[in-house]
C-alpha positions as CSV (number, residue, x, y, z in Angstrom):
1,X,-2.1,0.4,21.6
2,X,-5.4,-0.6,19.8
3,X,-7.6,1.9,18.0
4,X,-10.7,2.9,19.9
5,X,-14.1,5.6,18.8
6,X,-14.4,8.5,21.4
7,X,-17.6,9.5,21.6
8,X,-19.1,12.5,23.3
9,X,-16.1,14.5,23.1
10,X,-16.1,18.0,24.1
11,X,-14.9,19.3,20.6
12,X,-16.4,23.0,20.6
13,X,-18.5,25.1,18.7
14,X,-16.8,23.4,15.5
15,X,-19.3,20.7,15.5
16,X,-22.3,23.0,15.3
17,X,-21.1,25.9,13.0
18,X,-18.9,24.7,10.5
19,X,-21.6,24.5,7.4
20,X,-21.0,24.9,4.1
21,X,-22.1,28.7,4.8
22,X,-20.0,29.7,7.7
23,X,-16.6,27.7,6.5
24,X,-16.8,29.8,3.0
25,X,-17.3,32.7,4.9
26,X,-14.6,32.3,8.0
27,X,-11.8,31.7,5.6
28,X,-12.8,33.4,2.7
29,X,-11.2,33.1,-0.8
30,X,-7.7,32.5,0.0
31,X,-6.0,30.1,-2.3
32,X,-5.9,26.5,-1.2
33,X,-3.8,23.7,-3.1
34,X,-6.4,20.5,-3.5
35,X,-6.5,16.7,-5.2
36,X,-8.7,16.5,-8.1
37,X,-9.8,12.8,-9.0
38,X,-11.9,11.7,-11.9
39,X,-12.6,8.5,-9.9
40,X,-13.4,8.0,-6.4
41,X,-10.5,5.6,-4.8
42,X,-7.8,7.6,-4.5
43,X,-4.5,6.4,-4.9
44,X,-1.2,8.3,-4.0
45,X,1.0,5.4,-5.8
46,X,-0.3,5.7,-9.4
47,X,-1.5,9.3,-8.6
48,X,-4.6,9.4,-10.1
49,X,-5.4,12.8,-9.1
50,X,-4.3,15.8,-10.5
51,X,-3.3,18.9,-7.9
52,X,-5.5,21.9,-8.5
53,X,-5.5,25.5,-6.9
54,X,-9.2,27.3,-5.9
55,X,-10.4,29.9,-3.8
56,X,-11.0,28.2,-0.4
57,X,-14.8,29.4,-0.3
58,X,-15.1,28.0,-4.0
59,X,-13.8,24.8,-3.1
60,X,-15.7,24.4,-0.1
61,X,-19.0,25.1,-2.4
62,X,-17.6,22.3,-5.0
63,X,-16.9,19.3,-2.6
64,X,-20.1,19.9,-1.1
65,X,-21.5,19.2,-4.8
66,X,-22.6,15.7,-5.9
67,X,-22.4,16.6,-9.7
68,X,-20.7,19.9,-10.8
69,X,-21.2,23.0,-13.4
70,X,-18.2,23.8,-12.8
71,X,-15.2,21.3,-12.9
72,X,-11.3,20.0,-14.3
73,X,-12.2,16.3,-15.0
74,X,-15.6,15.7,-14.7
75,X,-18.8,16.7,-13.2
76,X,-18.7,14.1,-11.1
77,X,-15.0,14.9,-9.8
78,X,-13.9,14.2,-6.5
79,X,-12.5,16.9,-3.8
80,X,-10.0,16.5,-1.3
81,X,-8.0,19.3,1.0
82,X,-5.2,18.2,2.9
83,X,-3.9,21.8,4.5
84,X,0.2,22.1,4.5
85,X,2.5,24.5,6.2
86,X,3.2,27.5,4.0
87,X,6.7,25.6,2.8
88,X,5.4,22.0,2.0
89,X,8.4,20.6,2.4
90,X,9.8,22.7,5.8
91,X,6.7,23.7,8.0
92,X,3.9,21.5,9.4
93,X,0.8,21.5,9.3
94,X,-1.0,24.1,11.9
95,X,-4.4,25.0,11.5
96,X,-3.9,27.8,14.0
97,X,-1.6,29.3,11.1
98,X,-3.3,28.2,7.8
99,X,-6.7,28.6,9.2
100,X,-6.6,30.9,12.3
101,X,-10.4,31.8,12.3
102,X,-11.4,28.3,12.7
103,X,-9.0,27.4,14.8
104,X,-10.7,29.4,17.5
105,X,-14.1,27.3,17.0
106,X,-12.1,24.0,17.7
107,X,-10.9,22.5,21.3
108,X,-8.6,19.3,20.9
109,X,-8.9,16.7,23.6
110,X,-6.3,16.9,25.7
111,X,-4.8,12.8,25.7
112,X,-1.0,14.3,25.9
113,X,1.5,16.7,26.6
114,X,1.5,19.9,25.3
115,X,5.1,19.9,24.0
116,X,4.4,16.8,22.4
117,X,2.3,18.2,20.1
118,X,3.4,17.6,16.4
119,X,1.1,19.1,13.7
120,X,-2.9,19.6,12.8
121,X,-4.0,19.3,9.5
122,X,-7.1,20.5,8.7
123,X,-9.5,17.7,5.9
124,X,-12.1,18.8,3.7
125,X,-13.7,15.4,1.6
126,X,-16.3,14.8,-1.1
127,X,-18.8,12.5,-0.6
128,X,-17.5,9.0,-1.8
129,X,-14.0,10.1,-1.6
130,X,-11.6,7.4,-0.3
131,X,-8.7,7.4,0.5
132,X,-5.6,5.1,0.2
133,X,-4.3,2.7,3.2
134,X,-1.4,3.9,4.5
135,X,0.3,4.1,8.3
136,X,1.7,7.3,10.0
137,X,4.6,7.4,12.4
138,X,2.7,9.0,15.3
139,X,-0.3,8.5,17.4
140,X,-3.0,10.9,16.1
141,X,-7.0,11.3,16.5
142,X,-9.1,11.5,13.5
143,X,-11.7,14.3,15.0
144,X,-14.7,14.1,12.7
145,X,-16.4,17.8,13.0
146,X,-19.2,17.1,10.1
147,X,-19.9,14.2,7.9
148,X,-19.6,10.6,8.5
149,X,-16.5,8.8,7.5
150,X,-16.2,4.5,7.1
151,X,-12.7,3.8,8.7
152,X,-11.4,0.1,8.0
153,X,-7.8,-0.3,10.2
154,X,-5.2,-3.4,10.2
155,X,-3.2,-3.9,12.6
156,X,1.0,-3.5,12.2
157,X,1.1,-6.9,12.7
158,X,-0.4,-7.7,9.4
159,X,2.4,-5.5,7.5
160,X,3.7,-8.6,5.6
161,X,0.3,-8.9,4.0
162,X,-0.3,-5.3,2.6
163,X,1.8,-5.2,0.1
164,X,3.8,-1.7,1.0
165,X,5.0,0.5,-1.2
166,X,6.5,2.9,1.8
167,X,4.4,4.1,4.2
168,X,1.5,3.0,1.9
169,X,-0.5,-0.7,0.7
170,X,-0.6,-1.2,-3.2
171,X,-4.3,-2.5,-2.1
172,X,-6.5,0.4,-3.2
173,X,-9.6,-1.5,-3.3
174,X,-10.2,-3.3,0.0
175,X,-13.7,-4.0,-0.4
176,X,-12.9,-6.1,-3.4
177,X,-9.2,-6.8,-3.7
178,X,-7.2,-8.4,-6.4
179,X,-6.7,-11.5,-5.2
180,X,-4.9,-13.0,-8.4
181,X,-2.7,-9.8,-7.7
182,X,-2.4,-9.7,-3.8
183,X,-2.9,-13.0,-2.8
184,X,-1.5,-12.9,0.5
185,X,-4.2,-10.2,1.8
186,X,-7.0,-12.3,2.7
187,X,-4.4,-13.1,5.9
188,X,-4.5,-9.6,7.1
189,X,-7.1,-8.8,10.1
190,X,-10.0,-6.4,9.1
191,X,-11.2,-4.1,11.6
192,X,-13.6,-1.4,11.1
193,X,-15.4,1.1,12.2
194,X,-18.3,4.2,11.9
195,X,-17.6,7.9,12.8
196,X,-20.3,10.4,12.8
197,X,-19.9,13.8,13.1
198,X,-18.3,14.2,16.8
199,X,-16.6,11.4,16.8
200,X,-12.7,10.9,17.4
201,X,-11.0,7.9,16.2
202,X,-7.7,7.3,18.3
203,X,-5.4,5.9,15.4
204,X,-2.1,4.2,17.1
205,X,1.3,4.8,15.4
206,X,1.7,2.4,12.7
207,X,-1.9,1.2,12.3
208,X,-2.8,1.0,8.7
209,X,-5.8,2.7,8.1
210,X,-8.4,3.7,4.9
211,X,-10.7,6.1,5.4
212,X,-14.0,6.6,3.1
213,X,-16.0,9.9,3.2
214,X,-19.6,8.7,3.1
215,X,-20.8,12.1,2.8
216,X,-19.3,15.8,2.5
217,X,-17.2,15.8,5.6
218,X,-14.9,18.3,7.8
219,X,-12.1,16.7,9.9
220,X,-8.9,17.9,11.7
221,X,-6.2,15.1,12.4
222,X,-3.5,15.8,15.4
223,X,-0.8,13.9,15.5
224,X,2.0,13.8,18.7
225,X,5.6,12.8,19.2
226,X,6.9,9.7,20.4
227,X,10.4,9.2,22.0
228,X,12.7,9.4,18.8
229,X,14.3,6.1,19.2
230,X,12.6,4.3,16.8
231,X,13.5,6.6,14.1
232,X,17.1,6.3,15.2
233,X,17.1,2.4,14.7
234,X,15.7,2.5,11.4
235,X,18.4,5.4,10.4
236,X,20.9,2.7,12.0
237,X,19.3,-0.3,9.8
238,X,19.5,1.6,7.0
239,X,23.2,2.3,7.5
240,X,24.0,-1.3,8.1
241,X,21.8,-2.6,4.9
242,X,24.2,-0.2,3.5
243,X,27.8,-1.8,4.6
244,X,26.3,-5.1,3.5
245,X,26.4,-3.7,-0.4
246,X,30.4,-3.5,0.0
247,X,30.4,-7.4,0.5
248,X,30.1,-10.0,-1.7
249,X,27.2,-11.3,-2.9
250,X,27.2,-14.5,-0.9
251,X,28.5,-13.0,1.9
252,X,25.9,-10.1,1.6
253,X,22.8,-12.4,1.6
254,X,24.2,-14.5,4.7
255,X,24.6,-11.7,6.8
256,X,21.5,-10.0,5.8
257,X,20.0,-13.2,6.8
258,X,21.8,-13.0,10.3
259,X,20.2,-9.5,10.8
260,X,16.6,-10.4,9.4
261,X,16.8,-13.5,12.7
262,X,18.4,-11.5,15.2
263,X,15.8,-9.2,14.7
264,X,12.8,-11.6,14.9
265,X,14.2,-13.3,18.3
266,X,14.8,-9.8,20.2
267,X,11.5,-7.8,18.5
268,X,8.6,-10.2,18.0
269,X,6.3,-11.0,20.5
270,X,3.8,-13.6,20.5
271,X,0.5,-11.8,21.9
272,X,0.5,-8.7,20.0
273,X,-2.8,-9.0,18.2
C-alpha cells in the first residue's frame, strides 16, 4: 500500500509516437474543454483558472508553447486537459471513447482485473504546470507517455496536517508553504519522486499527491475499484453525524466525542507509516 515507480513498462507504441505532430494529427480538431491559468500553481479551491474550449490539434500546438501569439490571459498562460466522459457529470472518463485513435497506440499494464476497471483519463500539461494536492478514492497508475513530471506524495496518515478542503489540501505551494498560515504542515512526511517519459507511478487509494509538469508532457491515469465498503461507512457516518444535529447541544458534542474514540480504538493502527 505504498507508492512505487515502474520502470520499463511495456506501454506501446504511445511512448514513441505521440509528438506534438502525430497527437494534432490522430485527433484532429475536435473541441476539447481545457483549464487556462495566468499563473503556474494551479489551484481548484480559489479556481484560478478560467475553462476554455479549442480545437484539440490547436491546443496541443499551444501547451507545447513556452510563450504564446496566441492566448486568453497571457502569453505566458498555462495549459492543462483533463479529458471527461461526454456528460461531465454521468459518464467517465474513457480514452477508448473520447480519444479512440490513440487509444489503439496505448497497452495498460495489466496489475488487476478487468472488471475492475474504473475510468482512463487522458492529461495533456504545459511545462511548469502544477497541479494542486489532492487524494483519489481508488488505486490508479500515473503512466507518463512523454514529458517528465516531479511527483511529491504524503501519506493518508498525515491527513490531519494538510489542511483539506474535501478531497483536496489548502497547501498549494509545497515547496514554500505558509507556515504562519499552515502551521501544522511541517509534521506531514514528504516523499517524492522523478517520472520520465515511460514511467508509471503506482498511486495507492488515498495518497495525497502534487504533481508538477517539468516539461510539455502526455499522460493517461487508470484508476480501479475497490470493494465498495468503505464508501458505505462513510455514507453511514454521514447519516449518524446527521441524527446528532436533532440533539442538544451538550448532548451532541458528547456523543460526537464518543464516536470520534470508538473510531480511533477500532481503526488506527500503530505501524502504518
Amino acid at each position: 500500500r505504498k507508492p512505487v515507480v515502474l520502470k520499463g513498462m511495456e506501454l506501446g507504441t504511445c511512448t514513441s509516437k505521440w509528438t506534438v505532430d502525430y497527437l494534432s494529427q490522430a485527433e484532429g480538431s475536435k473541441e476539447v474543454k481545457i483549464h487556462v491559468s495566468a499563473v503556474p500553481q494551479m489551484d481548484f479551491l480559489s479556481k484560478n483558472f478560467v475553462y476554455r474550449t479549442l480545437p484539440f490539434d490547436v491546443f496541443v500546438r499551444r501547451a507545447a508553447e513556452v510563450k504564446h501569439k496566441e492566448y486568453f490571459l497571457s502569453e505566458d498562460e498555462k495549459y492543462y486537459l483533463r479529458s471527461v466522459g461526454e456528460d461531465a457529470r454521468k459518464d467517465i472518463a474513457d480514452i477508448r471513447k473520447q480519444f479512440p485513435i490513440l487509444a489503439d497506440d496505448v497497452q495498460i499494464p495489466e496489475y488487476f482485473e478487468k472488471e475492475q476497471f474504473f475510468s482512463s483519463v487522458f492529461r495533456i500539461s504545459s511545462a511548469g504546470l502544477q497541479l494542486w494536492t489532492h487524494y483519489d478514492v481508488m488505486d490508479n497508475f500515473l503512466i507518463q507517455v512523454t514529458g517528465k513530471k516531479r511527483v511529491v506524495l504524503y501519506s493518508p496518515r498525515d491527513a490531519p496536517y494538510l489542511y483539506l478542503s474535501g478531497t483536496k489540501s489548502e497547501v498549494l505551494d509545497v515547496d514554500n508553504p505558509d507556515l504562519e498560515k499552515y502551521p501544522l504542515f511541517v509534521k506531514a512526511k514528504r516523499y517524492q519522486c522523478f517520472l520520465e517519459a515511460g514511467d508509471v507511478l503506482f498511486i495507492p487509494a488515498l495518497w495525497f499527491h502534487n504533481v508538477i509538469s517539468e516539461e510539455f508532457g502526455v499522460a493517461l491515469n487508470v484508476f480501479w475499484k475497490h470493494p465498495t465498503a468503505a464508501s458505505r461507512a462513510i455514507q453511514i457516518l454521514d447519516r449518524a453525524l446527521k441524527t446528532l444535529e436533532e440533539l442538544p447541544e451538550e448532548y451532541r458534542d458528547f456523543y460526537a466525542r464518543r464516536m470520534v474514540l470508538r473510531i480511533q480504538e477500532k481503526a488506527y493502527r500503530n505501524d502504518y507509516g
